[in-house]
N, C-alpha and C positions, 0 to 999 in steps of 0.2 A: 435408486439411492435417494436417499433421504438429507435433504441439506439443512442444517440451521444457519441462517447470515446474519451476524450482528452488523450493526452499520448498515444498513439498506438502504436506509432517508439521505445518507451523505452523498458524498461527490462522485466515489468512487462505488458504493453500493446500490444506488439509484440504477446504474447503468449495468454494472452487472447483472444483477439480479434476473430481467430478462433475458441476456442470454445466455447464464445458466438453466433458466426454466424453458427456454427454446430450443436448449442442449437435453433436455429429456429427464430433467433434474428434477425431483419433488421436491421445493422450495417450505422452506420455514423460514418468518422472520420473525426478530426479537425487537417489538416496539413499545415505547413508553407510554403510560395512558394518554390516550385523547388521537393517537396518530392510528393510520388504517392502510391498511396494505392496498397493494393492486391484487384484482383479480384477480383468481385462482392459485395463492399463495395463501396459506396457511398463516396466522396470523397471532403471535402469544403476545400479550400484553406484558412487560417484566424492564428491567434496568438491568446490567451488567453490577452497578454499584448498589445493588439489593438483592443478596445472595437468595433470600426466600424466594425470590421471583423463579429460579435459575431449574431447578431441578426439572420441573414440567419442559419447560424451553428444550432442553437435550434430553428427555426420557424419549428412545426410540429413535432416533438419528443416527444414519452412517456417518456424517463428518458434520464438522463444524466450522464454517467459514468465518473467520473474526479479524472483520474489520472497523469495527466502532473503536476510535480514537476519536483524541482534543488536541488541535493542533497551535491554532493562529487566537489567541489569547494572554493576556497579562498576567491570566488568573495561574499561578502554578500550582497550587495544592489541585483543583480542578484537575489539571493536567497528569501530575502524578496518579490523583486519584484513579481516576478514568483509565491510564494508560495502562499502570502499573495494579492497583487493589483490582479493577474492573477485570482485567485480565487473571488473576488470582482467582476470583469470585468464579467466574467460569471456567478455568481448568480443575478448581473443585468440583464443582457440579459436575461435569465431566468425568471424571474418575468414579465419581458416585454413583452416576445414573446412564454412563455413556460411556463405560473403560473401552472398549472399542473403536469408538469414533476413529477419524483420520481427523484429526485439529492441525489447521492449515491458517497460519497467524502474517498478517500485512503488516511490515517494519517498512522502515525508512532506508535512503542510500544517504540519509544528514550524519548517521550514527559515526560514519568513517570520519575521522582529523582533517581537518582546513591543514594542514603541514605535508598530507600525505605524499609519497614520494613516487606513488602509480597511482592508477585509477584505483578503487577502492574495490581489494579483495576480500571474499566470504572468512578470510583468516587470517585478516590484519585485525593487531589490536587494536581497541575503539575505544575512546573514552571521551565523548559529547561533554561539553558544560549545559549546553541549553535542555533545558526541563523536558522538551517534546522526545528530542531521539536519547537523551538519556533513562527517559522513564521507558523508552522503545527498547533498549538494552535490555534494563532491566526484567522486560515483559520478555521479552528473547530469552534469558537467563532460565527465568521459571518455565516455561513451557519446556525448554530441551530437559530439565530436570525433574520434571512430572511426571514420567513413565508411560507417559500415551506416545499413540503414535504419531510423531508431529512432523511439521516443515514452516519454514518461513522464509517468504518473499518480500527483500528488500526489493520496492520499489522508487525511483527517481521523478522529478516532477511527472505529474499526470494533466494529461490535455487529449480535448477531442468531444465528439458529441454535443457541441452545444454547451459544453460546462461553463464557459465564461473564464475558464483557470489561466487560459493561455493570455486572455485580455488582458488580466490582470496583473500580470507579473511587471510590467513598467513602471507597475508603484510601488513596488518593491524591492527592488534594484537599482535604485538611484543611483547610488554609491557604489555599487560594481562597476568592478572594471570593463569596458566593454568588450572584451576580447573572453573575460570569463566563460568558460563553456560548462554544461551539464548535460547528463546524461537524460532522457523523457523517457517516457513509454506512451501510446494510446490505448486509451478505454477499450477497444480490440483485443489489446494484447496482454492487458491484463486478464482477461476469462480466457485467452488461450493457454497463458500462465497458470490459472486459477484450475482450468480443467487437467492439465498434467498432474499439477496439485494432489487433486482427487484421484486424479486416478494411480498414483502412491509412484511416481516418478521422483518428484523430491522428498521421499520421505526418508527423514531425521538430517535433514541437508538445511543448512539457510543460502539462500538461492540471489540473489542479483539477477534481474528481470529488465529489461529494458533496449529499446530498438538500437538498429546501427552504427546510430550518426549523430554524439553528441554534439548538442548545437548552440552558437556562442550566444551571450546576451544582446551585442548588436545586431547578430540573425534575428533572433526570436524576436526584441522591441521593432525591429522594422517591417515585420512580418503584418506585425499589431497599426503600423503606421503610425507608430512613436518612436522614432529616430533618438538614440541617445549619442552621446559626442564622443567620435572618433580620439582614439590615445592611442601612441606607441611606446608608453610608460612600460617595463616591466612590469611582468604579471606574477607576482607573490607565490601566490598559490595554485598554479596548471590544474593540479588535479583535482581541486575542491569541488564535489559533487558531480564527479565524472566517475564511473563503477565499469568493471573489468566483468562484463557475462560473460566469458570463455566457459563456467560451469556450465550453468542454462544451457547454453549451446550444445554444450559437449551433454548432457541430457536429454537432449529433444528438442529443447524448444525455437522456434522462428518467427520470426514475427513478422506479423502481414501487412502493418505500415509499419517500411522500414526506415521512414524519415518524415520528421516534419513536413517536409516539402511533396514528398508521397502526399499525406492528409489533406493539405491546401490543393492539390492539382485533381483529389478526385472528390473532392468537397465533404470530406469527415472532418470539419473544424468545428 
């Protein structure tokens, strides 16, 4: 099987990438000029946001991994562009040159309401203000409606590998309440997700992906050794970025760290 993976250079595509090509995967990837693949990866020079680039990229692929997004930026046209045309751009090429493929597309668990009244289910309505998971909607929207074969994985914050993700989050949660909990995944369990994927387990299904044991913001910032300040304030919103896998589950999937603290005890941070 033949893969294209847009996103490879990111957070989440960096890591993947080999252990799909360690999974026995023929790897393609779709990079911008000037940047270079790792070894024994196939390598097409092209943009998402330049439709001429697109057709060579998926001429000859069984599926197409898409995960190039713009996430942590001011710039929102950017955002839309990239999330929402970018993702257009390539499900044209696609139909065109690739009607076959398995196009297996990475959403957010942000898409689900700060009000929600459970964790966030695959068919609760969603309606995001913020530019990142709304323009994720809307890319969700067009691919179920394109006629390929698709699936999409929402997934919840992502940590593990060395990414620096999990460090970072203290500076970003100021203002959360520390009892806030979210739902994570690890860089593991995303290509265990990813391989179900492909192998047409979620196919035409939008899937929620992510381990055990959602875990609160004063967990994770103490984990970091940035202690933020205990409150027994009510907590607004329980389920804000907490997601309900019972699907995943009920499909296959299991995840091999099952918790934060799994990761930390056998040194995948």
């Amino acid at each position: 099987m033949t893969i294209l993976l847009t996103g490879a250079t990111g957070l989440v595509g960096e890591r993947l990438l080999p252990r799909l090509a360690d999974a026995g995967f023929a790897c393609r990837v779709l990079l911008r000029p000037g940047k270079s693949g790792p070894k024994g990866v196939e390598t097409m020079t092209g943009d998402i946001l330049d439709p001429s680039t697109l057709p060579d990229a998926v001429r000859g692929v069984s599926a197409i991994v898409h995960l190039a997004a713009v996430f942590r930026t001011q710039d929102t046209d950017l955002i839309w562009r990239s999330n929402l045309e970018g993702t257009r751009n390539l499900i044209a090429a696609a139909k065109a040159h690739a009607a076959d493929a398995r196009f297996v597309m990475s959403s957010t668990s942000h898409v689900y309401n700060n009000d929600n009244p459970h964790p966030g289910r695959e068919d609760d309505p969603v309606a995001p203000r913020q530019a990142y998971p709304a323009s994720k909607v809307a890319a969700e929207a067009e691919l179920r409606e394109s006629g390929l074969l698709w699936s999409v994985l929402r997934f919840p914050f992502v940590y593990g590998d060395g990414d620096g993700h999990l460090e970072s989050l203290p500076k970003y949660v100021g203002a959360w309440h520390p009892a806030q909990r979210m739902s994570i995944i690890h860089h593991r369990d995303i290509a265990t997700a990813v391989r179900l994927a492909l192998d047409g387990v979620f196919d035409g299904r939008v899937v929620n992906v992510a381990d055990e044991a959602p875990a609160s913001i004063y967990e994770l910032s103490a984990m970091q050794g940035v202690p933020v300040e205990s409150s027994a304030a009510p907590l607004s919103n329980p389920w804000y970025l907490h997601v309900d896998t019972s699907l995943a589950r009920r499909l296959g999937f299991r995840s091999a760290v099952r918790t934060v603290y799994q990761a930390q005890q056998e040194g995948l941070m």
